[in-house]
N, C-alpha and C positions, 0 to 999 in steps of 0.2 A: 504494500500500500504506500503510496506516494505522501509525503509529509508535506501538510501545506505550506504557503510562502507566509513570513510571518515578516511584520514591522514592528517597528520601536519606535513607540510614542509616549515622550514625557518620561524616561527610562525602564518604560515596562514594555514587553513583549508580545504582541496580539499576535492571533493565528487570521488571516484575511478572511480565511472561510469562515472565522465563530463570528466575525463582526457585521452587523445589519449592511442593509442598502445603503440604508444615508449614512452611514459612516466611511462604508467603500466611496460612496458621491463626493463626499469629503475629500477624504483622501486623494481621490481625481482631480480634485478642485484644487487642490493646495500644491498637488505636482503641477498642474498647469500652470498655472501661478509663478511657480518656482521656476519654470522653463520661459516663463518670458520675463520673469524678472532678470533672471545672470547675465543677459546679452546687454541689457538696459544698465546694469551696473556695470559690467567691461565698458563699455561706453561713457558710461558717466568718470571713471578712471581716467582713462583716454583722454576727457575733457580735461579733467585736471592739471592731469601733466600739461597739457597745453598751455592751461592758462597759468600755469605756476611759469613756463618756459616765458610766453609775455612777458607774465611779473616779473621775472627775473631779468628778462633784457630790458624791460622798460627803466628796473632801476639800475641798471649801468651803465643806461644813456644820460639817466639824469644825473650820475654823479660826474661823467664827462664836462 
């Protein structure tokens, strides 16, 4: 017999199968989520560094 896929939520261990509908919906929901948020924060990094790189040249013009 096959062992179900289990998660770890909040440090406790669920079995996917023992958990209701709306908690698997959940769970869907929260991975989706999860998947469009990391691109959105790689990006939002990306910005950063940019704008620190600006920052950075802007003040070593001005102390020119």
């Amino acid at each position: 017999m096959a062992e179900s896929a289990k998660i770890n939520i909040n440090n406790k261990e669920y079995a996917l199968d023992d958990l209701s509908n709306e908690a698997k919906s959940y769970i869907a929901q929260i991975q989706l989520i999860d998947q469009k948020v990391a691109p959105l924060r790689a990006e939002l990094a990306i910005l950063q560094t940019a704008r620190d790189t600006y920052s950075n040249s802007l003040n070593a013009e001005l102390e020119d």
